[in-house]
DSSP file (Angstrom, degrees, kcal/mol; ACC not computed):
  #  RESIDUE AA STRUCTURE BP1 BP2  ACC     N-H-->O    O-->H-N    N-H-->O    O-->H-N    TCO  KAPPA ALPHA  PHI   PSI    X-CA   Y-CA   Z-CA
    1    1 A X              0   0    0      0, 0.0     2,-0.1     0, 0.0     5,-0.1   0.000 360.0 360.0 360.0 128.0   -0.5   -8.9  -10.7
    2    2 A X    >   -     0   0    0      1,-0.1     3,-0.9     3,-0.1     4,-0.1  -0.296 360.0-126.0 -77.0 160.7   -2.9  -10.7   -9.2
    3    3 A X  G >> S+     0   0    0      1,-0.3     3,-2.6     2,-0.2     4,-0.9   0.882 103.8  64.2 -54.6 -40.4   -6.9  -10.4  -10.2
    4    4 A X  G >4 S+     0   0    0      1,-0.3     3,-1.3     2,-0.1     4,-0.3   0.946 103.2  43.0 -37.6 -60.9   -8.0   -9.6   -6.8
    5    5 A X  G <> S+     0   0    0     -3,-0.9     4,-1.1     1,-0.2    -1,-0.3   0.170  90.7  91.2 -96.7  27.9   -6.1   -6.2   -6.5
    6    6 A X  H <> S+     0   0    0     -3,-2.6     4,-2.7     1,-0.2     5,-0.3   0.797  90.7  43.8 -73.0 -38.3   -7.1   -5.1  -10.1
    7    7 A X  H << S+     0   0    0     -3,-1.3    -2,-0.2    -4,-0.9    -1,-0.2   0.826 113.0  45.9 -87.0 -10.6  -10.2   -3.5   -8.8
    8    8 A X  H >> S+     0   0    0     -4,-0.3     3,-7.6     2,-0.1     4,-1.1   0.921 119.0  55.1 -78.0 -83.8   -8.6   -1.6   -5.5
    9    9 A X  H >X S+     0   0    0     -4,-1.1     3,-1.6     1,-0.4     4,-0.8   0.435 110.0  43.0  28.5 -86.6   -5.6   -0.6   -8.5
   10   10 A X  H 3X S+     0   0    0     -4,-2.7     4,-0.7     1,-0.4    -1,-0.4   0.450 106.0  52.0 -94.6  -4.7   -7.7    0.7  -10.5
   11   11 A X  H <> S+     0   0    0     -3,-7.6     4,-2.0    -5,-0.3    -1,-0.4   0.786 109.7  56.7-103.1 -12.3   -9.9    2.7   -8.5
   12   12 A X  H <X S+     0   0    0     -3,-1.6     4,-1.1    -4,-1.1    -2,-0.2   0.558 111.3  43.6 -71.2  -9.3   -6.4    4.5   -6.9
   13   13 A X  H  X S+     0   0    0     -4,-0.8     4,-1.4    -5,-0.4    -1,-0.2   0.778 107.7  58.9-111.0 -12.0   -5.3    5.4  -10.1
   14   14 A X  H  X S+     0   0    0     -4,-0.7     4,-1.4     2,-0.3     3,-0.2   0.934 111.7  42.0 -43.4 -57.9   -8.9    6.5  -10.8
   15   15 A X  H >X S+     0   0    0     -4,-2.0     4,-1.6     1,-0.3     3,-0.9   0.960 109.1  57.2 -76.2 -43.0   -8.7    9.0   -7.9
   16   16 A X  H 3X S+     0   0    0     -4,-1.1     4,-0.6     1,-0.2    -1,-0.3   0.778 107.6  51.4 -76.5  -3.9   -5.2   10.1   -8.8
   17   17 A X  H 3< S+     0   0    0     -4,-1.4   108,-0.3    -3,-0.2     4,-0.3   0.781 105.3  51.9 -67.1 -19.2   -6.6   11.0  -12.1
   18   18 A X  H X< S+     0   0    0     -4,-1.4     3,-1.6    -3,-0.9    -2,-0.2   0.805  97.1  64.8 -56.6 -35.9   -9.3   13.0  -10.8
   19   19 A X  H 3< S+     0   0    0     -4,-1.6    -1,-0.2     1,-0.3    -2,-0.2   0.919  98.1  64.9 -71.1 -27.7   -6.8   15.0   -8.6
   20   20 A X  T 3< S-     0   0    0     -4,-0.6    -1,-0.3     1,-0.2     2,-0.2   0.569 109.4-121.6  40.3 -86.3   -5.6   16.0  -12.3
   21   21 A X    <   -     0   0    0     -3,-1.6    -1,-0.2    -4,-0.3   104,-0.1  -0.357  26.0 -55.4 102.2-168.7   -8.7   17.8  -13.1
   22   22 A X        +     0   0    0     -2,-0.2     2,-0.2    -3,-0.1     0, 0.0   0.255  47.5 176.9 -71.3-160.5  -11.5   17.9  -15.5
   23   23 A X        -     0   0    0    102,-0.0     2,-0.7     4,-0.0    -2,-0.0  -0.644  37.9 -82.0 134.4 161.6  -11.1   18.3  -19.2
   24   24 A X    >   -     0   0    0     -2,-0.2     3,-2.1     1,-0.1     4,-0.3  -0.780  38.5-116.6 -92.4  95.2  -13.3   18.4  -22.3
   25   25 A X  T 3> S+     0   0    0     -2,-0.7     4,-1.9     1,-0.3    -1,-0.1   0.318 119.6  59.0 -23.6 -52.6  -14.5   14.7  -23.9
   26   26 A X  T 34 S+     0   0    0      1,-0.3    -1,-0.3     2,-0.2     5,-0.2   0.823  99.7  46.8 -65.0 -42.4  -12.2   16.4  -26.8
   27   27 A X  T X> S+     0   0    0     -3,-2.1     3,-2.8     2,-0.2     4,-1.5   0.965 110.0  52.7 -49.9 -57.2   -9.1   16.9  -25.1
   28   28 A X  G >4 S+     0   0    0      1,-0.3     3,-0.8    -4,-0.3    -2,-0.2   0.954 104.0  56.5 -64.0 -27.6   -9.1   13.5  -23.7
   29   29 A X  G 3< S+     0   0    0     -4,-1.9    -1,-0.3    -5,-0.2    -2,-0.2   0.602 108.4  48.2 -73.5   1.4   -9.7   12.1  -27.3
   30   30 A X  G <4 S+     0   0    0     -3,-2.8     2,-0.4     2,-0.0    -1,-0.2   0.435  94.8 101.4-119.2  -1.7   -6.1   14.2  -28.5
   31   31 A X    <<  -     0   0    0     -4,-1.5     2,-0.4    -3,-0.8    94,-0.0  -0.706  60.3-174.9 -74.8 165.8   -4.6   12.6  -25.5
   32   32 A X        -     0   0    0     -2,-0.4    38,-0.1    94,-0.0    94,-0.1  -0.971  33.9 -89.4-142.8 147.4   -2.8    9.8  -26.6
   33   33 A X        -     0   0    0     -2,-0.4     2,-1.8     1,-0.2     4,-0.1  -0.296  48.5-107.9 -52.1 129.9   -1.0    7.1  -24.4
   34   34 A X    >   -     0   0    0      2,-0.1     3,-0.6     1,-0.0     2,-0.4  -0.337  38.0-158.2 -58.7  81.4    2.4    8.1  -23.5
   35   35 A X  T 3  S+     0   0    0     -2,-1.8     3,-0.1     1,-0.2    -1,-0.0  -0.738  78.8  18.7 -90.5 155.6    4.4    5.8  -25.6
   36   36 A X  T 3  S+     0   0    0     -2,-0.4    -1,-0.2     1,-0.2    -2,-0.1  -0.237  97.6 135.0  64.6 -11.8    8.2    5.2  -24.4
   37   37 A X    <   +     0   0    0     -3,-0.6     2,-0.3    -4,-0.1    -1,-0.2  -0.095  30.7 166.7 -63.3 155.0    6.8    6.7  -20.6
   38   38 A X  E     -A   67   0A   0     29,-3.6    29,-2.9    -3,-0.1     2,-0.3  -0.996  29.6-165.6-144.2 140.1    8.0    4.7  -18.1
   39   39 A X  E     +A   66   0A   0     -2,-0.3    94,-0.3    27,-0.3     2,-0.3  -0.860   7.8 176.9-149.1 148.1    8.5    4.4  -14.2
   40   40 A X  E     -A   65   0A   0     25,-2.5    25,-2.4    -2,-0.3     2,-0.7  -0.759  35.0-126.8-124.8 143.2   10.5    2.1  -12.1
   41   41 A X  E     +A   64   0A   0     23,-0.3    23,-0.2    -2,-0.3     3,-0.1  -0.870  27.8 179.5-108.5 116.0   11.0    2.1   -8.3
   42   42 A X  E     +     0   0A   0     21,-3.9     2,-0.3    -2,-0.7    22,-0.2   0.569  68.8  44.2 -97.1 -18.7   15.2    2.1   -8.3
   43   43 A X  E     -A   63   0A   0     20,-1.2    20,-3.3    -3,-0.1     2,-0.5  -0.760  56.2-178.7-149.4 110.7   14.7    2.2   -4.2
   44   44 A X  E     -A   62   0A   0     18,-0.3     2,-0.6    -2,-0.3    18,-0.3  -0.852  14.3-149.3 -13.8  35.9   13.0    0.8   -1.3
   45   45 A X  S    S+     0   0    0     16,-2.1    16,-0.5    -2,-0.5     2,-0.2  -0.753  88.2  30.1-138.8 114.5   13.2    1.6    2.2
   46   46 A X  S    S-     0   0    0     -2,-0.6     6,-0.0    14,-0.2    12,-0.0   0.004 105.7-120.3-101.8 163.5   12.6   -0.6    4.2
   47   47 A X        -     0   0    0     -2,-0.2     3,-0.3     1,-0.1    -2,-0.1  -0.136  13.3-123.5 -68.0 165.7   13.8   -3.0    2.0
   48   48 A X  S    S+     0   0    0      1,-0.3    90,-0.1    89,-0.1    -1,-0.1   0.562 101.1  74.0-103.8  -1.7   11.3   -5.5    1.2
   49   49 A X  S    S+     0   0    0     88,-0.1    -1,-0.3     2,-0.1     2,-0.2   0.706  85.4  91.4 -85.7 -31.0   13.3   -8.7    2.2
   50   50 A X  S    S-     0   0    0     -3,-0.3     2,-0.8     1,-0.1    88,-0.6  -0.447  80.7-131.7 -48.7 131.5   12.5   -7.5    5.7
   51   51 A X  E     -g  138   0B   0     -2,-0.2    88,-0.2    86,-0.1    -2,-0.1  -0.883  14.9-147.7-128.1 114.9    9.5   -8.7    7.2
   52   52 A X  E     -g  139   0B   0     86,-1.2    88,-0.6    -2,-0.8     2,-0.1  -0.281  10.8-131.8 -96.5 154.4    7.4   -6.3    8.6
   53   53 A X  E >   -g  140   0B   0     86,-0.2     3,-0.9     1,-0.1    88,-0.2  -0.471  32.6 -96.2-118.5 164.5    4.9   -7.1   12.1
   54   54 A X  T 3  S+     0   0    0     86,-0.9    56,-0.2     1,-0.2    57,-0.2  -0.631 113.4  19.0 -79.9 148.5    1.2   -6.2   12.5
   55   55 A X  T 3  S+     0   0    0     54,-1.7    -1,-0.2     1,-0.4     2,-0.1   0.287  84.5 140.0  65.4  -3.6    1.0   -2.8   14.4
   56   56 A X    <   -     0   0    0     -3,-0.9    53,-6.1    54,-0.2    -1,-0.4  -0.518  52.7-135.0 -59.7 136.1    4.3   -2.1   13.5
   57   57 A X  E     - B   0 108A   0     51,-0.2    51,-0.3    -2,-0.1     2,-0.2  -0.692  32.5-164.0-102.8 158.1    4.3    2.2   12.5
   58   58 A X  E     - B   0 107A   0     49,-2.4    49,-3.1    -2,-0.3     2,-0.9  -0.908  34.8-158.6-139.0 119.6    6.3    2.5    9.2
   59   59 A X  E     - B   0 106A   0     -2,-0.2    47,-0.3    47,-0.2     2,-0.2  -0.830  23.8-174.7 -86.9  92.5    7.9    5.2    7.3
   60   60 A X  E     + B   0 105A   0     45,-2.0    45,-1.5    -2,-0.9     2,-0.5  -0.698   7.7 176.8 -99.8 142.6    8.0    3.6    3.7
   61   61 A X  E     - B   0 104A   0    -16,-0.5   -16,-2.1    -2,-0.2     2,-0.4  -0.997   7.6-162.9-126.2 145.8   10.0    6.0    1.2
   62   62 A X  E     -AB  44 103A   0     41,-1.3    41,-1.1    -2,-0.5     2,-0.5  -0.970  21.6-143.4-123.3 162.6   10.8    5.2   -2.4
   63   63 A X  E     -AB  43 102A   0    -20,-3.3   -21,-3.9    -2,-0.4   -20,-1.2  -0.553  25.1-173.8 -95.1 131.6   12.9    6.2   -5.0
   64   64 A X  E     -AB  41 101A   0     37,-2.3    37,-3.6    -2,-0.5     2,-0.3  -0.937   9.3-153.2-132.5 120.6   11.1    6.1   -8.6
   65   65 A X  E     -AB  40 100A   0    -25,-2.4   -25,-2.5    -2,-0.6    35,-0.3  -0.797  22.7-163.2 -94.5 141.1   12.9    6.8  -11.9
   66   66 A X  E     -AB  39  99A   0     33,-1.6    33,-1.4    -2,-0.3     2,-0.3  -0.934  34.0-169.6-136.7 133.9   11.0    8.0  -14.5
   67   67 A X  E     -AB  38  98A   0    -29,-2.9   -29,-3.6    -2,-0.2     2,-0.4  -0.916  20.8-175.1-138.0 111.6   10.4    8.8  -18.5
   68   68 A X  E     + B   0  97A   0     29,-1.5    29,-1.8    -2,-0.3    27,-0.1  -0.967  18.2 170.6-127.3 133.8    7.4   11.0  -19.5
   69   69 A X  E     +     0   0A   0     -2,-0.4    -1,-0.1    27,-0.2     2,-0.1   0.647  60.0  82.9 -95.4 -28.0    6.6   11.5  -23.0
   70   70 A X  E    S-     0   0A   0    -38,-0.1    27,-0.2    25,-0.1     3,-0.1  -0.346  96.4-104.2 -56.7 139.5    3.3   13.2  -22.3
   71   71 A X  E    S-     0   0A   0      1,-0.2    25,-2.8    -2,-0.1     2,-0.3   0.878  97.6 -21.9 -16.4 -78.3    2.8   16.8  -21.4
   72   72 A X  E     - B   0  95A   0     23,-0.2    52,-1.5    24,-0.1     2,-0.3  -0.994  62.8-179.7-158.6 156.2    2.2   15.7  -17.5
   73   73 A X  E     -CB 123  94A   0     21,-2.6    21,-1.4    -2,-0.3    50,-0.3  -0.904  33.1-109.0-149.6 167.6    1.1   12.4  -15.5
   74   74 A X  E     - B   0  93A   0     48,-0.9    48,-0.5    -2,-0.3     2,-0.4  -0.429  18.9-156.2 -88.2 155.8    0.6   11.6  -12.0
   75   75 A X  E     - B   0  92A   0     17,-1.5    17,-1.8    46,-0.2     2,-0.6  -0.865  26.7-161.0-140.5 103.3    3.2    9.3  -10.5
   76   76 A X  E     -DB 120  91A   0     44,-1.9    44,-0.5    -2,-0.4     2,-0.5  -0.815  23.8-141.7-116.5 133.2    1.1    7.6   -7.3
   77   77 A X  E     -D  119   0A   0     13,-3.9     2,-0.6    -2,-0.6    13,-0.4  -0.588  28.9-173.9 -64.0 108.5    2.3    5.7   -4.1
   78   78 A X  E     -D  118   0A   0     40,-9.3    40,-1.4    -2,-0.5     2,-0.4  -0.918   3.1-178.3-114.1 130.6   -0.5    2.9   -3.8
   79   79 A X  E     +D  117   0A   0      9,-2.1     8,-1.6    -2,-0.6     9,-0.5  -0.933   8.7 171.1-108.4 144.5   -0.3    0.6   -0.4
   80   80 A X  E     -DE 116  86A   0     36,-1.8    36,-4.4    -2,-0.4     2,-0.2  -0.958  28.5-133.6-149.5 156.5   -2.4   -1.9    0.1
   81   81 A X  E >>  -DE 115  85A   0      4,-1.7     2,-3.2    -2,-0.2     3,-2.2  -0.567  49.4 -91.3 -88.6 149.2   -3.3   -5.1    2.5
   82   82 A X  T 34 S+     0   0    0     32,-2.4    -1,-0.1     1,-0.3    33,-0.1  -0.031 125.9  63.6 -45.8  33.4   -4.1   -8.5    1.2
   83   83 A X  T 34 S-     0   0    0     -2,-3.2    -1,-0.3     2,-0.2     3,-0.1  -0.116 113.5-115.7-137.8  15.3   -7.6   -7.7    1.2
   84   84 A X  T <4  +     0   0    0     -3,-2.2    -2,-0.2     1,-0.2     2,-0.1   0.416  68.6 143.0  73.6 -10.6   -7.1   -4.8   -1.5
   85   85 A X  E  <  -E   81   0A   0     -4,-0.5    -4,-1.7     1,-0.1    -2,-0.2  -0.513  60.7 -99.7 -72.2 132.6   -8.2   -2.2    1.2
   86   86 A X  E     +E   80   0A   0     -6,-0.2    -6,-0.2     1,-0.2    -1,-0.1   0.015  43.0 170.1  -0.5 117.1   -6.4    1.0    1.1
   87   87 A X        -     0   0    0     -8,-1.6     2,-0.3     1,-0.3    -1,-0.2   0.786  64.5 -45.7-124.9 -52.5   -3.4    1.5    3.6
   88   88 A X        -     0   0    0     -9,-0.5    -9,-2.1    19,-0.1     2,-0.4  -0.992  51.0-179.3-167.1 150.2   -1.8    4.8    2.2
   89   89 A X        -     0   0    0     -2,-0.3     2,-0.3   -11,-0.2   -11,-0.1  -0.984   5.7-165.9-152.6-179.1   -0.8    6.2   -0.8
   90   90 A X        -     0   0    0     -2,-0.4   -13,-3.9   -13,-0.4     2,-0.3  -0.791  16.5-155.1-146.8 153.1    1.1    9.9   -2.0
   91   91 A X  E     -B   76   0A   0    -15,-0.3     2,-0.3    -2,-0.3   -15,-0.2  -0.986   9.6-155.3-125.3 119.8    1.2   11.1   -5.3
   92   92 A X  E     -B   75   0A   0    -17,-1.8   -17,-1.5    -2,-0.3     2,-0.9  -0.820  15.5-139.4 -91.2 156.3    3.5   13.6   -7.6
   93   93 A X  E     -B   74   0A   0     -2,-0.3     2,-0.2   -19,-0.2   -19,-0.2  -0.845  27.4-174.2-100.0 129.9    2.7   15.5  -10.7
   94   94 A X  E     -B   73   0A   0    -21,-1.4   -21,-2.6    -2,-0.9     2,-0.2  -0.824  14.4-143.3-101.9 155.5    5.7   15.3  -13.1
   95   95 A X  E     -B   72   0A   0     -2,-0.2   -23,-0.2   -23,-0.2   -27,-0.2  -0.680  46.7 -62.2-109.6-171.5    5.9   17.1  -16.3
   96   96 A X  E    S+     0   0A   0    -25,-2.8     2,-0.3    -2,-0.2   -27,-0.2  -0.193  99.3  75.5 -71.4 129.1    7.6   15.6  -19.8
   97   97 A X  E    S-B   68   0A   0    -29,-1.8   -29,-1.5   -27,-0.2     2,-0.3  -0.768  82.9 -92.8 173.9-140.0   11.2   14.9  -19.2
   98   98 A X  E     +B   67   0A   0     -2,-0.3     2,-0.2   -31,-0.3   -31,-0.2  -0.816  57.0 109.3-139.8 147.9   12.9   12.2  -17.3
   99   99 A X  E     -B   66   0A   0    -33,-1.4   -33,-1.6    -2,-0.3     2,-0.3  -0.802  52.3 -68.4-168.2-148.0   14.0   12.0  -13.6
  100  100 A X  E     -B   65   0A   0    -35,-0.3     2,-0.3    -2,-0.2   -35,-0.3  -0.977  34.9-176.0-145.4 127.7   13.7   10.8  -10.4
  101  101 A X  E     -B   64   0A   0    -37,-3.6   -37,-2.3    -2,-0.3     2,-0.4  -0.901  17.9-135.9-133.0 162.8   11.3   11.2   -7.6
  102  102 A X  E     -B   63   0A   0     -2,-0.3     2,-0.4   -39,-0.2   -39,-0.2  -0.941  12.5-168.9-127.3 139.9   10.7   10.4   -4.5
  103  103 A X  E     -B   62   0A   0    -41,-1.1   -41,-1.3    -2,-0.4     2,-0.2  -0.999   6.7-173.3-119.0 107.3    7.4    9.1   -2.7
  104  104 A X  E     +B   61   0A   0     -2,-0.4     2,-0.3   -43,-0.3   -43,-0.2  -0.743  10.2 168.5-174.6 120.4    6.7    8.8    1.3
  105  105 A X  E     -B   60   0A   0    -45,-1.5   -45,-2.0    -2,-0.2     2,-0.5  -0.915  15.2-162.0-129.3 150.1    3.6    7.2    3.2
  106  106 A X  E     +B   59   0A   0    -47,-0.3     2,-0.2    -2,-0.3   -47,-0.2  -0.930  24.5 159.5 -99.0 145.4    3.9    6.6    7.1
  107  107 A X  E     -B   58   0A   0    -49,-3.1   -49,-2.4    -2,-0.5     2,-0.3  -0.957  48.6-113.2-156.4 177.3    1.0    4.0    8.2
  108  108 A X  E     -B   57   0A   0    -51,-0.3   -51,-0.2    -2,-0.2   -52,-0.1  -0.916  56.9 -96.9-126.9 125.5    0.8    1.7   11.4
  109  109 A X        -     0   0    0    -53,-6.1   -54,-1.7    -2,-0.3     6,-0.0  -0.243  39.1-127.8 -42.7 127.2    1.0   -2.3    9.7
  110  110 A X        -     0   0    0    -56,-0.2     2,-0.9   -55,-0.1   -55,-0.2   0.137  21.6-101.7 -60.3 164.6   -2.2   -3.9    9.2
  111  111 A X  S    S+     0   0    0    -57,-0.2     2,-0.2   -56,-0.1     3,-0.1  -0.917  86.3 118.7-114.7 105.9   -3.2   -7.5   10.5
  112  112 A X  S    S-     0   0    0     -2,-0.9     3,-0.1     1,-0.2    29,-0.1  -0.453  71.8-127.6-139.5-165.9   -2.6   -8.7    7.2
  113  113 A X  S    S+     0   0    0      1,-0.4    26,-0.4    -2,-0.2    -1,-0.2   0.593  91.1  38.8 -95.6 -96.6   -0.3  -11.3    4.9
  114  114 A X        -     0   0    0     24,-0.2   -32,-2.4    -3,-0.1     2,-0.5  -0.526  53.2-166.1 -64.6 122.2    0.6   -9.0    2.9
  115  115 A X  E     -DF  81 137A   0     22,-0.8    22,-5.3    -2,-0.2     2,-0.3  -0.915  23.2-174.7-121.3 101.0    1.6   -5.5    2.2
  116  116 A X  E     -DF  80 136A   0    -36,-4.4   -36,-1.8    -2,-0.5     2,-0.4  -0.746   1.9-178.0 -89.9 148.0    1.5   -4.4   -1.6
  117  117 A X  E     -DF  79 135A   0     18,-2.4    18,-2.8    -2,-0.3     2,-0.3  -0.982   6.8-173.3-140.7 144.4    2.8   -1.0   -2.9
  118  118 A X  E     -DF  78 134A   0    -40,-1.4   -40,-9.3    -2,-0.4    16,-0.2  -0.885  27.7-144.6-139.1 177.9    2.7    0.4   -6.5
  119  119 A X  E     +D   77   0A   0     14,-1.5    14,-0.5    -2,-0.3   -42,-0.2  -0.544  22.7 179.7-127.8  44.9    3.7    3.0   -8.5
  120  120 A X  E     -D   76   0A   0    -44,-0.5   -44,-1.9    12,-0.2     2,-0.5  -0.049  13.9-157.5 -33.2 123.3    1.1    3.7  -11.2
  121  121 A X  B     -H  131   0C   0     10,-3.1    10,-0.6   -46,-0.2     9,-0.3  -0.980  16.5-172.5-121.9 139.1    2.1    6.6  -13.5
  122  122 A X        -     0   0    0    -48,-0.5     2,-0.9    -2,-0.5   -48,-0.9  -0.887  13.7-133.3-114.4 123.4   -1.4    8.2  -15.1
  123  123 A X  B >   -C   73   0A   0     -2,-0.3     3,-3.0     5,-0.3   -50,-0.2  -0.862  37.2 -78.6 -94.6 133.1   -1.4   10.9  -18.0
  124  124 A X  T 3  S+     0   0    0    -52,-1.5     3,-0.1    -2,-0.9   -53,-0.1   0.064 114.8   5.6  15.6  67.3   -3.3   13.7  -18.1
  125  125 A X  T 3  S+     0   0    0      1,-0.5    -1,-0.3  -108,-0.3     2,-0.3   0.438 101.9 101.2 114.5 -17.7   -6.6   13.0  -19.1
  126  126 A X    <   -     0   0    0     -3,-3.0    -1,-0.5     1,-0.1     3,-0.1  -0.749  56.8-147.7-124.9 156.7   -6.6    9.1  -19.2
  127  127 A X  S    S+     0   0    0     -2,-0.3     2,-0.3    -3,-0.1  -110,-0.1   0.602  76.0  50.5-114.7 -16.3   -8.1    6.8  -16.4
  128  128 A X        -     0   0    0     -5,-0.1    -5,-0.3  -111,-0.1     2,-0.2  -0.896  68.2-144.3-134.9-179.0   -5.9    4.2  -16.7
  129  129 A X        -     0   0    0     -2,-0.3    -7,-0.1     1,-0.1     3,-0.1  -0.799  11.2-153.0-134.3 167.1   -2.5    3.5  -16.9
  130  130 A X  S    S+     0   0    0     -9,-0.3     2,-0.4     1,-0.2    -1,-0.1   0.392  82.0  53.0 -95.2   5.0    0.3    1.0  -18.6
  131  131 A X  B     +H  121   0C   0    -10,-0.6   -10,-3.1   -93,-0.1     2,-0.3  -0.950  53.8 156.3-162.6 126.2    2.8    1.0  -16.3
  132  132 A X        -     0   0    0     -2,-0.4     2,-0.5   -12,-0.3   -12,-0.2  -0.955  22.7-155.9-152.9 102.5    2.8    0.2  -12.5
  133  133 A X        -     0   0    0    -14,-0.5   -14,-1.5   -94,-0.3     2,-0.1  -0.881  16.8-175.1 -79.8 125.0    5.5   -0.9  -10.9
  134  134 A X  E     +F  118   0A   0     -2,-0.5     2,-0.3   -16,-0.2   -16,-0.2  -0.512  26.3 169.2-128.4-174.2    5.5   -2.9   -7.7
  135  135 A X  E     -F  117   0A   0    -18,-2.8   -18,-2.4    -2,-0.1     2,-0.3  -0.924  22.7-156.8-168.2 165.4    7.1   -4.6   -4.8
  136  136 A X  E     -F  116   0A   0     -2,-0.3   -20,-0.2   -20,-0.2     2,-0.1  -0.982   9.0-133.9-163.0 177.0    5.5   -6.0   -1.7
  137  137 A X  E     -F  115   0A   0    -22,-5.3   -22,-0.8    -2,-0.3     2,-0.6  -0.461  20.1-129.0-104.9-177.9    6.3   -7.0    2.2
  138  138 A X  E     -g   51   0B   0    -88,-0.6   -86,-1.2   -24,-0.2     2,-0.3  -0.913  29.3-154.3-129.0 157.3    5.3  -10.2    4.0
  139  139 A X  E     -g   52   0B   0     -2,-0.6     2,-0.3   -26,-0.4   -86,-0.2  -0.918   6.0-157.7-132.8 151.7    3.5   -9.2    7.2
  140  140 A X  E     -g   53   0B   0    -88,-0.6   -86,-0.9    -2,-0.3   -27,-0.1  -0.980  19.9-118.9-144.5 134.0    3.3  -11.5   10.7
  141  141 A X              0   0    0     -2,-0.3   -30,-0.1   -88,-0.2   -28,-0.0  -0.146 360.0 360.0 -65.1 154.3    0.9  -11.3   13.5
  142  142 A X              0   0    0    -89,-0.0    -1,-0.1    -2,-0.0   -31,-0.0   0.420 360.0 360.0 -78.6 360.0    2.1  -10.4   17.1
């Protein structure tokens, strides 16, 4: 991941931990990092070999498989343009199990390079996360 889009990252999974809630300096200290959780984007669409236009509107959906060892985590859609700025995101709360979920933003295409989207998954309590999955589009001016 490149350095740039650590700090837009990390302040979207900041806000999808807030949406969460609050909790007691002692509860976050008996959280513990979800080890074996995991989630992977199994689908795309559009597919990312497509190269998507400035002002072009887009419905992007994906499909995200999942393994939570934790109680409950956030699983969040982050889009962003090559400038880190914020294009769309969605979020689900999962509880512990494994599945599949699915995540949806429409937005109107940026005049950008670049379009990156992740898939942060966040527990319960914790502000940052280990596992972010990504993909991203190549964008062309009109």
């Amino acid at each position: 991941m490149a350095v740039q889009s650590l700090p837009s990252l990390l302040a979207s999974i900041a806000a999808a931990s807030f949406l969460l809630g609050c909790q007691t300096s002692a509860q976050r200290a008996d959280q513990q990092a979800p080890f074996g959780s995991m989630a992977q984007i199994t689908a795309i669409s559009p597919d990312t070999t497509q190269v998507l236009r400035a002002g072009q509107p887009v419905k992007l959906k994906l499909d995200v498989s999942y393994v939570l060892t934790a109680t409950s985590a956030t699983l969040t859609l982050v889009v962003l343009a090559a400038d880190n700025s914020g294009i769309a995101q969605d979020f689900k709360v999962l509880s512990r199990g494994s599945g599949q979920s699915t995540l949806e933003a429409e937005f109107k295409v940026p005049n950008t390079s670049t379009i990156r989207v992740f898939t942060p998954l966040v527990v319960k309590g914790q502000t940052s996360t280990s596992q972010a999955d990504g993909r991203a589009f190549n964008v062309i001016s009109d």
